[in-house]
BAFI-3210 file (N, C-alpha, C; in Angstrom, 3 decimals, decimal comma, padded with zeros to 6 digits):
// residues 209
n [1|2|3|4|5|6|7|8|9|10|11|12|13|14|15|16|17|18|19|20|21|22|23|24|25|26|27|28|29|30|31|32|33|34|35|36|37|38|39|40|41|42|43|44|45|46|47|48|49|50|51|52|53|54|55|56|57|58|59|60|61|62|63|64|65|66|67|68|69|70|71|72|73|74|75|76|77|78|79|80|81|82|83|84|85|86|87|88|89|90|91|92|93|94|95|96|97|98|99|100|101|102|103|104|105|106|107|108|109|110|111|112|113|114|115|116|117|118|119|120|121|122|123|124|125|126|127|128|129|130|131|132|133|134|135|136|137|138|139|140|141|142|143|144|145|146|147|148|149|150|151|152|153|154|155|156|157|158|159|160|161|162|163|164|165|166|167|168|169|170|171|172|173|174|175|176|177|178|179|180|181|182|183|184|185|186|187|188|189|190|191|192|193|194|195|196|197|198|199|200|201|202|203|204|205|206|207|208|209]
n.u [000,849|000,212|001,743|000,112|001,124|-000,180|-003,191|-006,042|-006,770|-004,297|-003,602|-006,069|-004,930|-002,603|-003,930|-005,481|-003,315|-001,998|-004,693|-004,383|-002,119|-002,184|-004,253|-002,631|-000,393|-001,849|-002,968|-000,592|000,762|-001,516|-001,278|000,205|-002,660|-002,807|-001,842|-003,852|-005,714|-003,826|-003,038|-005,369|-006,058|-003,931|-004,747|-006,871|-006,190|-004,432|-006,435|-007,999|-006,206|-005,808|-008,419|-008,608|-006,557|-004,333|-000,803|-000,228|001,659|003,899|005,804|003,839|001,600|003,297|004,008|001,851|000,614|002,581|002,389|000,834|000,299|000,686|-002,413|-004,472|-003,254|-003,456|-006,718|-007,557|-006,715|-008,289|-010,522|-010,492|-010,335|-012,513|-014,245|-013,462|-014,173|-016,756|-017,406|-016,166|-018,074|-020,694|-020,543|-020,365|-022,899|-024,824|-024,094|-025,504|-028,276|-030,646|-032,970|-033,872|-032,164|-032,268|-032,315|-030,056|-028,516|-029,080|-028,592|-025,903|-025,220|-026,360|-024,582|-022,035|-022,526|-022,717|-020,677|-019,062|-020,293|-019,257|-016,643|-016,556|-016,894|-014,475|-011,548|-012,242|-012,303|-009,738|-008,188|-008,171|-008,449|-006,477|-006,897|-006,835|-006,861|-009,136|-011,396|-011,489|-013,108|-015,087|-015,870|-016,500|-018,511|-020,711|-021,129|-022,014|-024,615|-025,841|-026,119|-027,019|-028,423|-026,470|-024,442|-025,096|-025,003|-022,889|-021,392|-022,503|-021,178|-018,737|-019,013|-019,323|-016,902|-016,675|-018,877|-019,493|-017,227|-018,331|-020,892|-020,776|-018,556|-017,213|-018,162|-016,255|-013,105|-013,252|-013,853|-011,590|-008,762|-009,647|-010,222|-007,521|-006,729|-008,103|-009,911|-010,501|-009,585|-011,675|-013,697|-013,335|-013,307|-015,645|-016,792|-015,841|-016,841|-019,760|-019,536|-018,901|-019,950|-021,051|-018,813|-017,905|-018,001|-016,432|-014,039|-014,414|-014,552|-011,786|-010,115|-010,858|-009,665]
n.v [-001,196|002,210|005,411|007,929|011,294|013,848|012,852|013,387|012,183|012,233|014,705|015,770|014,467|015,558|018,765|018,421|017,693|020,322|021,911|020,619|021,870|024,088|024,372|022,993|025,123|027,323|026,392|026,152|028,898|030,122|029,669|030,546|033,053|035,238|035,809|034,619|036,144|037,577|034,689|033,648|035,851|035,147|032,598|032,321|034,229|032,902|030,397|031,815|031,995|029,364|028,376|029,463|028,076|027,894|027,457|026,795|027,173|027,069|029,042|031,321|031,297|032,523|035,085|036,000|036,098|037,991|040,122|042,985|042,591|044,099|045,536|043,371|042,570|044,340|044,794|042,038|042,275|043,784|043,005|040,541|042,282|043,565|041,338|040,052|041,992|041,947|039,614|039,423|041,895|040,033|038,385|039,689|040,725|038,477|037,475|039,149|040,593|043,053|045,564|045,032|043,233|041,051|042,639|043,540|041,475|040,841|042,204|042,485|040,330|040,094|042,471|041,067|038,604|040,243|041,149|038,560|037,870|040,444|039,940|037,696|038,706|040,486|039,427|038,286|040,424|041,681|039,608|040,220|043,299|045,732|047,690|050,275|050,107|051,505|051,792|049,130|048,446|049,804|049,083|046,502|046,081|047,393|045,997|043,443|043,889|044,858|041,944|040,210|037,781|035,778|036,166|035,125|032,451|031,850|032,495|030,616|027,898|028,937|029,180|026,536|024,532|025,218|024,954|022,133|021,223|022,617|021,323|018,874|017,272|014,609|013,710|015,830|015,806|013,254|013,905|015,353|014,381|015,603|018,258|018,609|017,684|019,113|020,443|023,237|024,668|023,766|025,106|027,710|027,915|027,254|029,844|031,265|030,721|031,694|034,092|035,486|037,023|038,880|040,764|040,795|043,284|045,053|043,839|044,321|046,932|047,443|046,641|047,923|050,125]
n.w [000,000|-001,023|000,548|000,872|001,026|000,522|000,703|001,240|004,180|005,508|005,153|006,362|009,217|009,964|010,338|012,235|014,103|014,358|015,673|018,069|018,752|019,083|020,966|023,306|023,278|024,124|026,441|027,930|028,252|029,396|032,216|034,263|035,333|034,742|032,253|030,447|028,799|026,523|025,674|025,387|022,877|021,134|020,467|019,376|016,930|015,552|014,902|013,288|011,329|010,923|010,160|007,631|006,217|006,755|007,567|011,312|013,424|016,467|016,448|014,585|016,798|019,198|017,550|017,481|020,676|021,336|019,836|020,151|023,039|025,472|025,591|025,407|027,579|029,532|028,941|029,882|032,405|033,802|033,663|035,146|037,670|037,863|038,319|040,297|042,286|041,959|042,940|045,790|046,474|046,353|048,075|050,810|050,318|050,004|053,102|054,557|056,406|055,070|053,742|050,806|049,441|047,962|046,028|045,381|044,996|042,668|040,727|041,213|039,817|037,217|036,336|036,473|034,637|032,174|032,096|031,455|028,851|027,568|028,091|026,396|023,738|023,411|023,015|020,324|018,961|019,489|018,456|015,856|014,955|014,578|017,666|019,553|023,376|024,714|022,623|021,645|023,610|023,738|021,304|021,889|023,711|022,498|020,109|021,518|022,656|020,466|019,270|020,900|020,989|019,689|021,495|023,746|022,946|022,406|024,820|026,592|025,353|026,225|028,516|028,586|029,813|033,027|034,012|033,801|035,527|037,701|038,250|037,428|038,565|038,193|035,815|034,288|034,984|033,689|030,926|030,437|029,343|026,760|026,690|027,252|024,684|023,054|023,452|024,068|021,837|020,034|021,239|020,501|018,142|017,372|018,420|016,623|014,003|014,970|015,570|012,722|011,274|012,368|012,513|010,298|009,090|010,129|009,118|006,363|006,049|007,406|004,965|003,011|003,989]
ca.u [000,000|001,477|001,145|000,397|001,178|-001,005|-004,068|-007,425|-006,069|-003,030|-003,543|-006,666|-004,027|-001,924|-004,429|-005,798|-002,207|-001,895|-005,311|-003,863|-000,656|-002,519|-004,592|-001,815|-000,011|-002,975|-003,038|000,851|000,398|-002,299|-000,837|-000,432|-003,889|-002,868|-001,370|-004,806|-005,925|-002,996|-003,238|-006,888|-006,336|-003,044|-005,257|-007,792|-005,404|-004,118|-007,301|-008,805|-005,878|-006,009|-010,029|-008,607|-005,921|-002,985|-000,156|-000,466|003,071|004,496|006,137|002,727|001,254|004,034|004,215|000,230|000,701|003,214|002,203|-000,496|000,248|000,186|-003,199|-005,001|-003,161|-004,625|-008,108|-007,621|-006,697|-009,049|-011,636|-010,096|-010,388|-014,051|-014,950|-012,841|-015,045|-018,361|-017,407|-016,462|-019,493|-021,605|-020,229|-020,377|-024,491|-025,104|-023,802|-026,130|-029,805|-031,150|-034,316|-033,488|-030,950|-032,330|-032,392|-028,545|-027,672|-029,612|-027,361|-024,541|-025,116|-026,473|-023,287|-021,493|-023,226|-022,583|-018,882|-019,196|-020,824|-018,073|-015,108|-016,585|-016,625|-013,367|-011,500|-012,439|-012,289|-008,782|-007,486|-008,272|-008,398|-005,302|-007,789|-006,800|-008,045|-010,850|-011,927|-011,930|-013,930|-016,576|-016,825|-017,055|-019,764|-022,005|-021,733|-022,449|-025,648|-026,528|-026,172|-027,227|-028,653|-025,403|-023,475|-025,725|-024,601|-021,079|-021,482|-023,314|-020,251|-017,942|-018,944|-019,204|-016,175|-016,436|-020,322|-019,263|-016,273|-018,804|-021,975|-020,602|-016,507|-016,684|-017,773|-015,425|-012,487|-013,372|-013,401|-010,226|-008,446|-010,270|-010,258|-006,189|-006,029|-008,206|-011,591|-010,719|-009,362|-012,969|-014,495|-012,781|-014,022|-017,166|-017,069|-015,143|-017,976|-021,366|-019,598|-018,295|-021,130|-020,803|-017,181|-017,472|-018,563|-015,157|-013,211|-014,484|-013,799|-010,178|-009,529|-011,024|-008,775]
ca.v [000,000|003,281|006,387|009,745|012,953|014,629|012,243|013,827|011,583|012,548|016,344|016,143|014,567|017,325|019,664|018,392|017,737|022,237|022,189|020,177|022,296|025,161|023,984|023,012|026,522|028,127|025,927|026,310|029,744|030,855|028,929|031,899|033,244|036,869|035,808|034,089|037,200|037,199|033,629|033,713|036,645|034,383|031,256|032,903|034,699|031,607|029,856|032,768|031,649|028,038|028,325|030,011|027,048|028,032|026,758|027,479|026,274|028,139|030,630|032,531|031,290|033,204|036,210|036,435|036,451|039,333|041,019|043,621|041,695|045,295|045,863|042,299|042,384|045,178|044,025|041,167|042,269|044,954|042,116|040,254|043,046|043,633|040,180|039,810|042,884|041,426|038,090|040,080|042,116|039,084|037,407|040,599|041,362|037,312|037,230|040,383|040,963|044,198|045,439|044,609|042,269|040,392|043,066|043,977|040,255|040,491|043,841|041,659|039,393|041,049|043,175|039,787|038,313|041,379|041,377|037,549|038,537|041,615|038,870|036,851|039,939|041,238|038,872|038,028|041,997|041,515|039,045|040,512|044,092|046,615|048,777|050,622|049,313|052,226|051,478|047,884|047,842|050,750|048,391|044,694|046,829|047,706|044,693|042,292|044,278|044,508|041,349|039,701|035,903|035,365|036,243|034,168|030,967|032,300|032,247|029,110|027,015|029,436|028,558|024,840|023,585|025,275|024,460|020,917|021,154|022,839|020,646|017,364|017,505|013,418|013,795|016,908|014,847|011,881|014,400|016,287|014,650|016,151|019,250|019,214|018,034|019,971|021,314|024,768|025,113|023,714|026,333|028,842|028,040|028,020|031,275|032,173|030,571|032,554|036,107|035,512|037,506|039,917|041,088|041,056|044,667|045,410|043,422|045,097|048,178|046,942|046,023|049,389|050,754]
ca.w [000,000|-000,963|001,616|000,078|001,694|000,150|000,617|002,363|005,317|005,742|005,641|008,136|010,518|010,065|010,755|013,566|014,979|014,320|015,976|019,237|019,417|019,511|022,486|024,104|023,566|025,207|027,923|028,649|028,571|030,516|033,208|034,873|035,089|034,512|030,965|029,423|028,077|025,496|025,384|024,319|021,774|020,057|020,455|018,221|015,572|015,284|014,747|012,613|010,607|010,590|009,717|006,061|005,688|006,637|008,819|012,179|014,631|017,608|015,328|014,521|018,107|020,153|017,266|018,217|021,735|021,722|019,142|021,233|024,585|026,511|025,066|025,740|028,985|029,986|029,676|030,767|033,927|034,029|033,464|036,136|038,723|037,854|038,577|041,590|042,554|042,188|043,840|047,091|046,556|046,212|049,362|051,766|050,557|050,719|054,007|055,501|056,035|054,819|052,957|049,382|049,962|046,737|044,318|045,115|044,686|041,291|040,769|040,788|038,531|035,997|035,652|036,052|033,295|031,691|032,043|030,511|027,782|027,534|027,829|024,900|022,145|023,517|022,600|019,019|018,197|019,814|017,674|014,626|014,584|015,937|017,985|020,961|024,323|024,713|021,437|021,753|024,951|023,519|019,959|022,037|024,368|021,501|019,523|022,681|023,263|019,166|018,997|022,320|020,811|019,064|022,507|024,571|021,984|022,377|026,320|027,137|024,583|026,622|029,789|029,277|031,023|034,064|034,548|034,107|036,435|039,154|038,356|037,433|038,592|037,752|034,101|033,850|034,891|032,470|029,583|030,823|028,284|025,184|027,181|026,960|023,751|021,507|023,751|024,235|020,549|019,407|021,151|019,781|016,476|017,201|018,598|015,311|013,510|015,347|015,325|011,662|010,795|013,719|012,389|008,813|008,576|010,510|008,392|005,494|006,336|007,289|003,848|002,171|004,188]
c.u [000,881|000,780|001,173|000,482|000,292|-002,513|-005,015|-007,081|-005,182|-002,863|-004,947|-005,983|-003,117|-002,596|-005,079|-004,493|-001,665|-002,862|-005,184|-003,108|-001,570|-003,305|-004,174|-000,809|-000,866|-002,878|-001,424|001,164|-000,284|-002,225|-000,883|-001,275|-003,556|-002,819|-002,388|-005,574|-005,373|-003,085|-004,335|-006,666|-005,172|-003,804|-006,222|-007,421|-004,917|-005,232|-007,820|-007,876|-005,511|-007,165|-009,383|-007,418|-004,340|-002,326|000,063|000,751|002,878|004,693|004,558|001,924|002,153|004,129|002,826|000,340|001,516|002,878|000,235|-000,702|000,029|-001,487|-004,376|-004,792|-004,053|-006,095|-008,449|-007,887|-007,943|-010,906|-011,914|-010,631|-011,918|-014,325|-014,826|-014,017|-016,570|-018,201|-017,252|-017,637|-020,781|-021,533|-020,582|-022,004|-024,940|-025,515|-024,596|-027,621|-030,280|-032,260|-033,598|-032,311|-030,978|-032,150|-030,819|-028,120|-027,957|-028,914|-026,577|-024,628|-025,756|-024,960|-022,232|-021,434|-023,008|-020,893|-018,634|-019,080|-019,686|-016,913|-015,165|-016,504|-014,951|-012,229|-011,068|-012,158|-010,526|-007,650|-007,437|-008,207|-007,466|-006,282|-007,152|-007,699|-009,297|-011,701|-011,787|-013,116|-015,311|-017,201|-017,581|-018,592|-021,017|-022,429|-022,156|-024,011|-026,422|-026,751|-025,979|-027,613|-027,297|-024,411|-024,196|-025,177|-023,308|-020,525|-021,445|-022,053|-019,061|-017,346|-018,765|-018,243|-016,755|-017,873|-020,269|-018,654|-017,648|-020,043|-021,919|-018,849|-016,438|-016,752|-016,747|-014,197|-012,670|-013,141|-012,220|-009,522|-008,719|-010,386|-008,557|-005,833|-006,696|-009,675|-011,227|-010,493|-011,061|-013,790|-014,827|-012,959|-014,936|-017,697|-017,034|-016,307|-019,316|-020,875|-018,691|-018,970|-020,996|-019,671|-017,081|-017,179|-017,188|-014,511|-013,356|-013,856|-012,570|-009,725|-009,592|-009,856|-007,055]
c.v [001,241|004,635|007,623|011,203|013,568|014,661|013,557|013,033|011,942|014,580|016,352|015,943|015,796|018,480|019,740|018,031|019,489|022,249|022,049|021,021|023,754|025,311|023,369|024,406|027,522|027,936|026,184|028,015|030,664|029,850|029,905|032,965|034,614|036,933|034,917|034,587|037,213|035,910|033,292|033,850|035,732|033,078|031,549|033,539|033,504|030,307|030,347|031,954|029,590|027,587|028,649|029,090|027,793|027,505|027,448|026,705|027,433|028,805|031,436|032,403|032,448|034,935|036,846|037,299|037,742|040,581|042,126|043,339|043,169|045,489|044,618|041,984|042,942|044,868|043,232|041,368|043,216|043,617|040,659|040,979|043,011|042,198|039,419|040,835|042,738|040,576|038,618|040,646|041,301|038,415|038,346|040,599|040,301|036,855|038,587|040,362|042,354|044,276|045,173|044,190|041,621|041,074|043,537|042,571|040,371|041,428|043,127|040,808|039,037|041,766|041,716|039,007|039,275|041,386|039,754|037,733|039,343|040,520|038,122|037,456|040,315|040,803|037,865|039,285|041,939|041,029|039,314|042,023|045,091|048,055|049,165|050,053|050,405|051,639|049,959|047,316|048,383|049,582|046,863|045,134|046,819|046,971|043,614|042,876|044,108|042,894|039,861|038,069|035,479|035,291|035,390|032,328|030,976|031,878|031,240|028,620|027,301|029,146|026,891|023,778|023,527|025,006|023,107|020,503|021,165|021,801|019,173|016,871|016,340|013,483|014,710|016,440|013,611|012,194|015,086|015,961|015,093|017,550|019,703|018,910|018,936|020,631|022,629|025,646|025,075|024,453|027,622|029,416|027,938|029,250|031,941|032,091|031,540|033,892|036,153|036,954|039,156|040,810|041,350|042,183|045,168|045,079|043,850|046,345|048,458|047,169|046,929|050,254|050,918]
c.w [000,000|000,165|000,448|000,704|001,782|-000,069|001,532|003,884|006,125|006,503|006,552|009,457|010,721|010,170|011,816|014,617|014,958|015,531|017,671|019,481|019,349|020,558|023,352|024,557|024,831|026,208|028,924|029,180|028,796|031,568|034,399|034,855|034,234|033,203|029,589|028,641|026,833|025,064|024,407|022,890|021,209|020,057|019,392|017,202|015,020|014,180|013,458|011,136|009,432|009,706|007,954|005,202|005,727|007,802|010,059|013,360|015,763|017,282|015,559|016,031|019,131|019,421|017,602|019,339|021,949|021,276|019,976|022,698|025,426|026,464|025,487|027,175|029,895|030,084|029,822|032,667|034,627|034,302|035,054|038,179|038,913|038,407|039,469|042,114|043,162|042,894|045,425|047,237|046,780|047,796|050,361|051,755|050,672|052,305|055,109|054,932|056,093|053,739|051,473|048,939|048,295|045,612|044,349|044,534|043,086|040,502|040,059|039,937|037,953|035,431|035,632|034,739|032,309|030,726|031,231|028,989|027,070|026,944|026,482|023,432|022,227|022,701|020,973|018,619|018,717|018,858|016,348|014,226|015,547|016,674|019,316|022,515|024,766|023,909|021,257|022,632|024,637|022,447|020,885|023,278|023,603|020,760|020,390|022,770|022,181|018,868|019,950|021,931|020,807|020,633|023,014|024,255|022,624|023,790|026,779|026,287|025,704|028,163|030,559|030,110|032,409|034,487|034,637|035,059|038,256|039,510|038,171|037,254|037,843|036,360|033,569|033,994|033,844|031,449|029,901|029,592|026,913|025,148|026,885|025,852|022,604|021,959|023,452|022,785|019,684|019,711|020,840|018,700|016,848|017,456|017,228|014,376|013,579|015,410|013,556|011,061|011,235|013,465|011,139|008,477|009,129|009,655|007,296|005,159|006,904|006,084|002,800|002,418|003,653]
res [x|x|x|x|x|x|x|x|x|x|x|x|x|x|x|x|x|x|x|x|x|x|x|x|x|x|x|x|x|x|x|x|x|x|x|x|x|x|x|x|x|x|x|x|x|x|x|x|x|x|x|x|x|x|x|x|x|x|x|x|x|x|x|x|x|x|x|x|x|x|x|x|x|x|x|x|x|x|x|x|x|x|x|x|x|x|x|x|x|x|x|x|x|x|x|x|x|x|x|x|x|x|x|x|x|x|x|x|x|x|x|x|x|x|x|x|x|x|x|x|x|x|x|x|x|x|x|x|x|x|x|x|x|x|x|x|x|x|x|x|x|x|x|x|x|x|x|x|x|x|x|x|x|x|x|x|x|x|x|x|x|x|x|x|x|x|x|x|x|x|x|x|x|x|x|x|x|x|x|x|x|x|x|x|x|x|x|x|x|x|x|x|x|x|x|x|x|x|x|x|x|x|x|x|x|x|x|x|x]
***
């Protein structure tokens, strides 16, 4: 039997062995939480570029990650802080009885949910367009809100580890491995997939430019 390189076989393994090393990149670095921000946004340039067929190694993974790293850092952390924020907030008005005890908790998370929502546009507008971080945070603001189903899809896919982790740790462990070798990359594309739509009109007007 002869092997062919160049078979339909051959090159899906090789693209799903790109697709692994790039959800292993991710995972190696956002090891340290602070640095999954960047991680993300090169996990998704990456991707953006894999989706159009091209080769995707460490090389363009690490020129991702640096390339804008002040900029992704930044709201990362900024995203970080906020959500550290609410979680104290949440625990302090939990933990006390006062008249509208319920509608502060509901306060919180709402803007929680909010800031979700926020994290999942950011993100994708990140990896693809060189925007300042005002102007990243005002555009992934206005399109999360225009286009609230599509984020909700984006969310719920987004959230699925860690709802598994908290609601069923044993199945979340059992899939762990599919999780390190190629979950978080598959979700990535699907994100890339449901805001394709969501982004075009940017990318357009990129390209006029």
């Amino acid at each position: 039997m002869r092997f062919d390189p160049d078979s339909r076989f051959f090159t899906f393994c090789a693209r799903l062995v790109e697709l692994v090393g790039i959800n292993l990149l991710w995972l190696v670095c956002s090891v340290p939480i602070v640095t999954m921000g960047p991680a993300t946004k090169a996990m998704l340039t990456c991707l953006y570029a894999w989706q159009a067929g091209e080769r995707c190694g460490s090389g363009p993974f690490f020129r991702a990650f640096r390339e804008g790293f002040g900029r992704s850092l930044g709201l990362w952390l900024g995203i970080l802080f906020l959500g550290a924020m609410l979680g104290v907030d949440y625990c302090i008005v939990a933990n006390l009885a006062f008249p509208g005890q319920m509608a502060v908790i509901g306060l919180i998370c709402f803007v929680g949910f909010a800031l979700i929502l926020f994290t999942g546009m950011v993100f994708p507008l990140l990896s693809q367009f060189p925007m300042g971080v005002r102007d990243t945070a005002i555009n992934a603001v206005l399109l999360s809100l225009a286009n609230l189903p599509k984020m909700l899809l984006v969310t719920a896919v987004n959230l699925l580890p860690a709802v598994l982790a908290v609601l069923t740790p044993q199945l979340f462990v059992i899939s762990g491995f599919f999780w390190l070798l190629c979950g978080i990359a598959l979700i990535g594309l699907y994100d890339i997939k449901v805001l394709e739509r969501v982004l075009a009109p940017f990318r357009n007007r990129q390209e006029e430019v």
